[in-house]
Z-matrix of the N, CA and C atoms (Angstrom, degrees):
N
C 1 1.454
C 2 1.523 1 111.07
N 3 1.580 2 120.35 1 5.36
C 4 1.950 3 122.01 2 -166.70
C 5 1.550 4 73.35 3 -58.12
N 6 1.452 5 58.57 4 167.19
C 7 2.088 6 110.95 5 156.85
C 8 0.859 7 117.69 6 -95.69
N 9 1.628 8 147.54 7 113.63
C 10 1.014 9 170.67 8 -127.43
C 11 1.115 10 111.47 9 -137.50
N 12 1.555 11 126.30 10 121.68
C 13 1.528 12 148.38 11 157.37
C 14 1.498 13 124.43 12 -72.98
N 15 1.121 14 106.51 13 108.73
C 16 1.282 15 112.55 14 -167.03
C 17 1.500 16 112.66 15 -108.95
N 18 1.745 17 133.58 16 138.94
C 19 1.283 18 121.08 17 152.42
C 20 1.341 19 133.23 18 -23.78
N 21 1.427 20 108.78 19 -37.57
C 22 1.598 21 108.26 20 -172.88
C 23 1.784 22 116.65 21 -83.01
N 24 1.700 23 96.70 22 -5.04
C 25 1.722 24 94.48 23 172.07
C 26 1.659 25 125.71 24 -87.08
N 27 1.909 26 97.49 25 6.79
C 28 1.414 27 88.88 26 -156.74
C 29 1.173 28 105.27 27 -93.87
N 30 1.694 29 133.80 28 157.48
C 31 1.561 30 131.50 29 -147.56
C 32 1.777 31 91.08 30 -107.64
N 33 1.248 32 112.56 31 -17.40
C 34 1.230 33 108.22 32 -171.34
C 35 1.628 34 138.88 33 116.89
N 36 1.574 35 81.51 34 -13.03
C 37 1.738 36 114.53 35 -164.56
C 38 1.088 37 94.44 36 -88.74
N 39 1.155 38 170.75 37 -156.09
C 40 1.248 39 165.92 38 -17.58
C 41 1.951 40 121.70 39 65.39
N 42 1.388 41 101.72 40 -75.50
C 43 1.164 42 118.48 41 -179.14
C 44 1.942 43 104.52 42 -55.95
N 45 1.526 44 107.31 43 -61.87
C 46 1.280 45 101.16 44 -179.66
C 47 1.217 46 127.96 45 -80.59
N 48 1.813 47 107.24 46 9.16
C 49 1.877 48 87.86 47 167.64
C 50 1.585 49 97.49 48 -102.16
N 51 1.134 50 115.68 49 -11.23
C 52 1.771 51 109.00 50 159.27
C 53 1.361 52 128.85 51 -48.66
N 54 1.637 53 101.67 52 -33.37
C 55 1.599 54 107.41 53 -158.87
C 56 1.772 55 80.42 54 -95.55
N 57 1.266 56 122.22 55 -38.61
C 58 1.767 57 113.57 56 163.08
C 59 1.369 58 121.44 57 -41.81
N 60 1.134 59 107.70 58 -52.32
C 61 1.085 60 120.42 59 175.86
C 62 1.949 61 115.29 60 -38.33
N 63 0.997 62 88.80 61 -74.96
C 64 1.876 63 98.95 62 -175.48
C 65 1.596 64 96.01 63 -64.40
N 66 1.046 65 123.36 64 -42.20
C 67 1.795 66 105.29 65 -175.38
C 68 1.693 67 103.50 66 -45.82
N 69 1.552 68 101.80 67 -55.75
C 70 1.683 69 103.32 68 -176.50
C 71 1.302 70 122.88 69 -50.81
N 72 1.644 71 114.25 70 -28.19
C 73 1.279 72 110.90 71 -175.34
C 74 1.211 73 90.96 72 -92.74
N 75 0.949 74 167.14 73 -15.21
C 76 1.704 75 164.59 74 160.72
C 77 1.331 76 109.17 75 -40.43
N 78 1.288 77 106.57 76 -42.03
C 79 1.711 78 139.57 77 -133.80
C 80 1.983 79 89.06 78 -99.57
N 81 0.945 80 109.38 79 -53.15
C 82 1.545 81 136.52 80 -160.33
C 83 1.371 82 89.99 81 -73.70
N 84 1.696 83 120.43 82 -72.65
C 85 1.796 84 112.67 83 177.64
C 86 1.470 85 111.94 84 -30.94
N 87 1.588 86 114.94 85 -44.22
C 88 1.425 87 108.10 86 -164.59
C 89 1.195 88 105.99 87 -64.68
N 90 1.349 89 113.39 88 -29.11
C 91 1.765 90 100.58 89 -156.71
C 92 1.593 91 87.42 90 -92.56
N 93 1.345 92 144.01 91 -37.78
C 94 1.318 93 145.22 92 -179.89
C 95 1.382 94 98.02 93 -40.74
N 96 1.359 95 122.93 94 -49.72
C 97 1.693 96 129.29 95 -170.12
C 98 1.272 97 119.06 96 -82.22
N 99 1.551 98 117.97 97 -26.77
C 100 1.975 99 126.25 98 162.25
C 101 1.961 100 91.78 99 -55.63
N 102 1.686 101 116.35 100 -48.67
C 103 1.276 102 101.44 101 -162.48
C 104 1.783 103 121.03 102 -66.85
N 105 1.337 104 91.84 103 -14.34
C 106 1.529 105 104.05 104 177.81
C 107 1.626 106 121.34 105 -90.79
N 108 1.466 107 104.01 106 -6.44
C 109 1.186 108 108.11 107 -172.19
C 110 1.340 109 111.39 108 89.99
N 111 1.145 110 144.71 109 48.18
C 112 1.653 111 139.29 110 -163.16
C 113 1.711 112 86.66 111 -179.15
N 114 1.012 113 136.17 112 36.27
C 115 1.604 114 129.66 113 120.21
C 116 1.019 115 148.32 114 -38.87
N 117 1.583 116 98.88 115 -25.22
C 118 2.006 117 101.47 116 177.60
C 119 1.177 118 107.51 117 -82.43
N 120 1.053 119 110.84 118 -47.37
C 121 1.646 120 111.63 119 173.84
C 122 1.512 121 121.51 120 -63.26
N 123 1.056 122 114.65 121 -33.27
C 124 1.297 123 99.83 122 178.05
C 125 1.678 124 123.87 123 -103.83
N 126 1.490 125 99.39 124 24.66
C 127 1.220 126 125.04 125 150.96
C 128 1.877 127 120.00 126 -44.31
N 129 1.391 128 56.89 127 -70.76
C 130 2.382 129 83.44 128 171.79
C 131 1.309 130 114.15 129 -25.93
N 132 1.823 131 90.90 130 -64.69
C 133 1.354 132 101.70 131 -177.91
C 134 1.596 133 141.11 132 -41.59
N 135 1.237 134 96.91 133 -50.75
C 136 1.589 135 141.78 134 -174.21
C 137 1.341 136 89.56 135 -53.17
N 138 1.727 137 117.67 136 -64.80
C 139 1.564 138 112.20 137 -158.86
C 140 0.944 139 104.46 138 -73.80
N 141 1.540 140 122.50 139 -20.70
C 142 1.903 141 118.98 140 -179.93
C 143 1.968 142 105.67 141 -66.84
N 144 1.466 143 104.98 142 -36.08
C 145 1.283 144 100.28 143 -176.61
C 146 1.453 145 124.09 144 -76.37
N 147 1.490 146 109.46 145 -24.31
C 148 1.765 147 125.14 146 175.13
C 149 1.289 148 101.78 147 -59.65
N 150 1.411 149 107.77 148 -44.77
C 151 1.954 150 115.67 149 -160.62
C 152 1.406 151 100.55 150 -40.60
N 153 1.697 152 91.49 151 -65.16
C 154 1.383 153 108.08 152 -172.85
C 155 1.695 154 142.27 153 -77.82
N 156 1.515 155 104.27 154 -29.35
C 157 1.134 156 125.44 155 -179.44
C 158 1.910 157 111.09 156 -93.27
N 159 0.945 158 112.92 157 -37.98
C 160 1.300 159 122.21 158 145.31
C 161 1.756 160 137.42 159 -27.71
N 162 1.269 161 71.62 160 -64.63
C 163 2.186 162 91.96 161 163.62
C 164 1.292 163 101.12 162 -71.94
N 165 1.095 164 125.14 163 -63.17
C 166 2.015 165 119.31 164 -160.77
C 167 1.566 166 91.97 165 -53.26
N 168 1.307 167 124.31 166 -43.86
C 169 1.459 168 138.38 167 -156.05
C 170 1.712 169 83.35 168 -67.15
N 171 1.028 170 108.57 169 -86.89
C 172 1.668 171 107.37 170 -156.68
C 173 1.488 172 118.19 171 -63.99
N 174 1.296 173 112.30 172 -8.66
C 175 1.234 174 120.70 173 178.13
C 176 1.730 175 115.24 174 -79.17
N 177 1.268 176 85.67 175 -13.98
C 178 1.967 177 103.68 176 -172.24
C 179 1.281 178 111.09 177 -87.28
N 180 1.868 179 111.72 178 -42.71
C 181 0.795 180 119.13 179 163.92
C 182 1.674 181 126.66 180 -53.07
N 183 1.481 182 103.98 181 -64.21
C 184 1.668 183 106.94 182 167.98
C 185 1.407 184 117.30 183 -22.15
N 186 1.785 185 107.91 184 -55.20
C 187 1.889 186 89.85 185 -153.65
C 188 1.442 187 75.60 186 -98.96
N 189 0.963 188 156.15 187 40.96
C 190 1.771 189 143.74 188 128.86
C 191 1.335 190 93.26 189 -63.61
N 192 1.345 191 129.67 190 -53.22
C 193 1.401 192 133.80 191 -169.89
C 194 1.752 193 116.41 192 -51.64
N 195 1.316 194 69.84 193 -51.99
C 196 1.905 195 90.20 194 -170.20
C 197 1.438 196 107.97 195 -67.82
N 198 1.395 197 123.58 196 -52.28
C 199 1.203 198 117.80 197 159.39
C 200 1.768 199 131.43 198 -51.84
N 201 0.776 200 110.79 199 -10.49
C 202 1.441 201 122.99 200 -160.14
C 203 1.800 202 89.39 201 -109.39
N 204 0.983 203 139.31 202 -40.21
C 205 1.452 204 149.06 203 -145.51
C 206 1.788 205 111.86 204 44.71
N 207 1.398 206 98.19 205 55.47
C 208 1.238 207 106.02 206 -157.95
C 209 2.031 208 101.09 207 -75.54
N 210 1.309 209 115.19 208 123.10
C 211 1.701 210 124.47 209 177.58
C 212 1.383 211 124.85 210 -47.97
N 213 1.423 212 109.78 211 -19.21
C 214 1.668 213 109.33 212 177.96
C 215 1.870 214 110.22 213 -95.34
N 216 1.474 215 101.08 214 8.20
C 217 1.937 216 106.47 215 -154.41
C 218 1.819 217 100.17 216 -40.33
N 219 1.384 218 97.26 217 -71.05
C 220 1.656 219 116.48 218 -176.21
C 221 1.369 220 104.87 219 -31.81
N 222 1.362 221 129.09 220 -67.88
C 223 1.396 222 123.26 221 -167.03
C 224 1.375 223 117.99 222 -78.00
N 225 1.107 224 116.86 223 -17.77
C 226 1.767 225 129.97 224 170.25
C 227 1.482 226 102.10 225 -69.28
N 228 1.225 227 117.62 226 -60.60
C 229 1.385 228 124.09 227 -171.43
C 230 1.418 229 100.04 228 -51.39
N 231 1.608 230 106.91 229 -68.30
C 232 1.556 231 121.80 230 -179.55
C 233 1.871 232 100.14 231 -6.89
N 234 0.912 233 97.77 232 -78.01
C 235 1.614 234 135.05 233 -148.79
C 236 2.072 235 87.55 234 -65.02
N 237 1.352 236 132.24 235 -43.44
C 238 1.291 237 107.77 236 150.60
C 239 1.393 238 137.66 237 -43.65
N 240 1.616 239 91.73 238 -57.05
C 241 1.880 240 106.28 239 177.92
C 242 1.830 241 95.09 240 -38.37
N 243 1.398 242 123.44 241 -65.01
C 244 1.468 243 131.02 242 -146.73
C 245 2.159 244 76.07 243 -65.55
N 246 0.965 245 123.41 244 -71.38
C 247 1.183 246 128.86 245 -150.94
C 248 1.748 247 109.46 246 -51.76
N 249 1.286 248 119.29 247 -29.56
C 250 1.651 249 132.11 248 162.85
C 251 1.765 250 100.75 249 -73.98
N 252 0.988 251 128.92 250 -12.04
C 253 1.458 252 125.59 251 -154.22
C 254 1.543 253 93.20 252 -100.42
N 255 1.625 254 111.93 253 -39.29
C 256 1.472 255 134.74 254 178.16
C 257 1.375 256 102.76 255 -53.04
N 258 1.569 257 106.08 256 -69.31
C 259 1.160 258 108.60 257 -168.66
C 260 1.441 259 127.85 258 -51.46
N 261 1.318 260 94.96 259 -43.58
C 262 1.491 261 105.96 260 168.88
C 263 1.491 262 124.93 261 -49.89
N 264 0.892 263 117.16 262 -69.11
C 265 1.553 264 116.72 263 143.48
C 266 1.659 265 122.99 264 4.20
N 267 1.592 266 84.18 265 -78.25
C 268 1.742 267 98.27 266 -173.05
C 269 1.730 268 100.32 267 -60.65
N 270 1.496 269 122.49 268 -52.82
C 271 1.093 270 107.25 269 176.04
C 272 1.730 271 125.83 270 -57.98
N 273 1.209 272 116.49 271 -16.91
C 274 1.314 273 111.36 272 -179.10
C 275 1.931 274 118.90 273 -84.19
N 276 1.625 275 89.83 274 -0.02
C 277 1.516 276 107.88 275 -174.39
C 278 1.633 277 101.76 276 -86.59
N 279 1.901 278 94.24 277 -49.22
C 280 1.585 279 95.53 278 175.39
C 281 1.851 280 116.65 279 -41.11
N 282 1.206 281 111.86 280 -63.25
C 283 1.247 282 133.55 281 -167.03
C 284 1.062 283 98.13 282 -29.74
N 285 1.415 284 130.15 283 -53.74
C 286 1.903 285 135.60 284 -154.14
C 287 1.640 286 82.60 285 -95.98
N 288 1.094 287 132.90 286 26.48
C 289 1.320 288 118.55 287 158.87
C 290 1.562 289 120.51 288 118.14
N 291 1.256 290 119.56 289 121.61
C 292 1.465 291 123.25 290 -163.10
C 293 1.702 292 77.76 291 -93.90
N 294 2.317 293 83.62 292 143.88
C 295 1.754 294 111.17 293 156.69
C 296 1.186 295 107.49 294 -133.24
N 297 0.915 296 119.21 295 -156.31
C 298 2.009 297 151.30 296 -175.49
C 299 1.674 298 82.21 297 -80.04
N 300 1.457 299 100.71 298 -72.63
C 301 1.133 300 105.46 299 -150.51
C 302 1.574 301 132.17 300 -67.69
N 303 1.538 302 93.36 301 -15.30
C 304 1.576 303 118.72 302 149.59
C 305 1.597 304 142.83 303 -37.91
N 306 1.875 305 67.86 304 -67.02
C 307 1.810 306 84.61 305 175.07
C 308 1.531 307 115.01 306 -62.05
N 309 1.326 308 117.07 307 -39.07
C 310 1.257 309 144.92 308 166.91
C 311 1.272 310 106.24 309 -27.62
N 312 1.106 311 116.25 310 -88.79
C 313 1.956 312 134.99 311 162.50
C 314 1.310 313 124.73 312 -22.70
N 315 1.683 314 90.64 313 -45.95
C 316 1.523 315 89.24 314 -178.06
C 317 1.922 316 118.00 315 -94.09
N 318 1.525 317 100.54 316 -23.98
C 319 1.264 318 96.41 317 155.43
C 320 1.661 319 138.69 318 -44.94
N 321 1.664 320 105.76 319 -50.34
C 322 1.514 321 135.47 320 -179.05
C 323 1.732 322 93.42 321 -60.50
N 324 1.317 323 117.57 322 -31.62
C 325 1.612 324 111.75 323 -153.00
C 326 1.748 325 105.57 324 -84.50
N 327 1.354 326 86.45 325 -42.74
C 328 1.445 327 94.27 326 171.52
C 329 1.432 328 118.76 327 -91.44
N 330 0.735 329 139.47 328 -32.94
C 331 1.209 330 142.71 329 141.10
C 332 1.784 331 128.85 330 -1.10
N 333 1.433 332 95.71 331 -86.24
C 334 1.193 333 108.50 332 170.62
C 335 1.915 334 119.70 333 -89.81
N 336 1.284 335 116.53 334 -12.76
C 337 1.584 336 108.31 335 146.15
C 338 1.361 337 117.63 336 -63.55
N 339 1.539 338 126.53 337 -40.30
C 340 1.435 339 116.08 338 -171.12
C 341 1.287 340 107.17 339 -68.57
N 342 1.752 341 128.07 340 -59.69
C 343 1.228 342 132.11 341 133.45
C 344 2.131 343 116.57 342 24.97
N 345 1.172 344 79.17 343 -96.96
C 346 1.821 345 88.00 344 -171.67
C 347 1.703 346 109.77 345 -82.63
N 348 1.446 347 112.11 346 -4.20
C 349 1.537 348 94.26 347 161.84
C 350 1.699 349 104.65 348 -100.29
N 351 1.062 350 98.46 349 -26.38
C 352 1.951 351 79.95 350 168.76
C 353 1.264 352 120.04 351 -66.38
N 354 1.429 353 127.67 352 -38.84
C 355 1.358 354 132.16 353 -166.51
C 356 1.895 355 112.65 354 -91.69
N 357 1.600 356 112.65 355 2.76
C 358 1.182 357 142.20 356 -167.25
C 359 1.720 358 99.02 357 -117.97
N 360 1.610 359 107.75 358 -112.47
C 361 0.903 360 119.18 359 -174.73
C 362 1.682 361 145.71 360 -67.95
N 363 1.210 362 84.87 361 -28.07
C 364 1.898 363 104.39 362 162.46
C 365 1.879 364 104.00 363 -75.52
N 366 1.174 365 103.66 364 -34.61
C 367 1.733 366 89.54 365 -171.86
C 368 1.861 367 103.00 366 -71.12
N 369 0.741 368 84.90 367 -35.02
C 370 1.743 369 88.66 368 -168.04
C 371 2.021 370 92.96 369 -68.87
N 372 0.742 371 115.22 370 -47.91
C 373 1.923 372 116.52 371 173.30
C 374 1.662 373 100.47 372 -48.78
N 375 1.474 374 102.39 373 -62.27
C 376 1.448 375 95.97 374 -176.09
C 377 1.562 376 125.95 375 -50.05
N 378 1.301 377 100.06 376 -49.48
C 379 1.621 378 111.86 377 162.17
C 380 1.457 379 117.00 378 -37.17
N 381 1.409 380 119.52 379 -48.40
C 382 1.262 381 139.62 380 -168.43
C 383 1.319 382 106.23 381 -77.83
N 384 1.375 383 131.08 382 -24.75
C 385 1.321 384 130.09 383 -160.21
C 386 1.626 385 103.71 384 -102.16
N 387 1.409 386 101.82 385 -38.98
C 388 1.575 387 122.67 386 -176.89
C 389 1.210 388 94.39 387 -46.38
N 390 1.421 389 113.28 388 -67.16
C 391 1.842 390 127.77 389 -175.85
C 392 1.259 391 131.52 390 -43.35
N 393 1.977 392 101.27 391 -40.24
C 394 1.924 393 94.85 392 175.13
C 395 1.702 394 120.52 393 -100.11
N 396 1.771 395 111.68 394 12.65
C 397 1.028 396 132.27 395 -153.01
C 398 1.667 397 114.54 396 -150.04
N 399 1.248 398 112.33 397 -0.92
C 400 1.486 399 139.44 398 164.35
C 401 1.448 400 94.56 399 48.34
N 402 0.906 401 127.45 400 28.08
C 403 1.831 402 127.15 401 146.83
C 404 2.053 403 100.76 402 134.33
N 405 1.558 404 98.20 403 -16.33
C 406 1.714 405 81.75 404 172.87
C 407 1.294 406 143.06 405 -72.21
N 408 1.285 407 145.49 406 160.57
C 409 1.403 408 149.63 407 149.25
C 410 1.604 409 111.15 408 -25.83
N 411 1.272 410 108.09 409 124.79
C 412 1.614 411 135.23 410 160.20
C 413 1.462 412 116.70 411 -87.49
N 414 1.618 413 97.83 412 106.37
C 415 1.082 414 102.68 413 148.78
C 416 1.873 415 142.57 414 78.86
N 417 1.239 416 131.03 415 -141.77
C 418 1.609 417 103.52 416 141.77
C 419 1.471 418 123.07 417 -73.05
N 420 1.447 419 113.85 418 -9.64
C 421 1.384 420 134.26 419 -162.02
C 422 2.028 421 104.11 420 -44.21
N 423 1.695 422 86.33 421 -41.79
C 424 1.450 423 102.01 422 -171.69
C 425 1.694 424 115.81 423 -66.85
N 426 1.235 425 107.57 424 5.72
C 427 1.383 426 107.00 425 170.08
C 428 1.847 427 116.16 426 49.25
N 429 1.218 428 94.74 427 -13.24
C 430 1.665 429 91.06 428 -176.83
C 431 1.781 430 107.28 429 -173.46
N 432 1.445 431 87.20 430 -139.50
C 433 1.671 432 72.14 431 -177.04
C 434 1.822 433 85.00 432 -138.24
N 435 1.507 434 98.87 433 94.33
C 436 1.500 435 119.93 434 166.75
C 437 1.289 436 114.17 435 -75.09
């Protein structure tokens, strides 16, 4: 039942289809573990890894932005803020008690947000980044030394 990484999600960047990369496989255990029956628990997990991996992620993205004076920043960003705001949420649902129908929700949520902002809003950055930087890594964005 994973989540699957496909050629056609990658933005072009390097750094951020890496950091795509591991969300999906993050993303993929969970649903591997709903199929086994061991979803609630690794519910937990998931939100410990969003907290954190989430922030480094969008935060990388931002000052690519910021550095770049890139034209879409505000509504790209926007659309994190709402997407941490989600999560939060979903985690505050966990708290009063993990279900089926939870894990469920919160799978679908992330899921299909990561989904349509990669294939949405990250592609159009990547495009953007390719262009003022002729195909290199931005910034802290690069997580390392790619």
């Amino acid at each position: 039942m994973g989540l699957e990484w496909t050629p056609n999600l990658s933005t072009g960047v390097q750094w951020q289809d890496r950091h795509h990369k591991e969300l999906f496989n993050k993303i993929s255990r969970l649903l591997d573990a709903m199929t086994l029956g061991q979803g609630k628990e690794e519910v937990g997990s998931l939100f410990k890894f969003l907290d954190e991996y989430i922030v480094y992620h969008f935060e990388a993205e931002e000052q690519a932005m910021s550095k770049h004076a890139y034209p879409g920043a505000f509504t790209h960003t926007a659309e994190h803020t709402h997407f941490i705001e989600d999560i939060a949420a979903l985690r505050g649902e966990f708290k009063k008690g993990a279900s089926t129908g939870l894990v469920i929700k919160v799978q679908r949520q992330v899921v299909d947000w990561l989904l349509n902002h990669i294939c949405g809003p990250d592609k159009k950055l990547g495009e953007f980044l390719i262009g003022v930087e002729g195909g290199k890594k931005a910034g802290r964005g690069s997580g390392g030394s790619d």
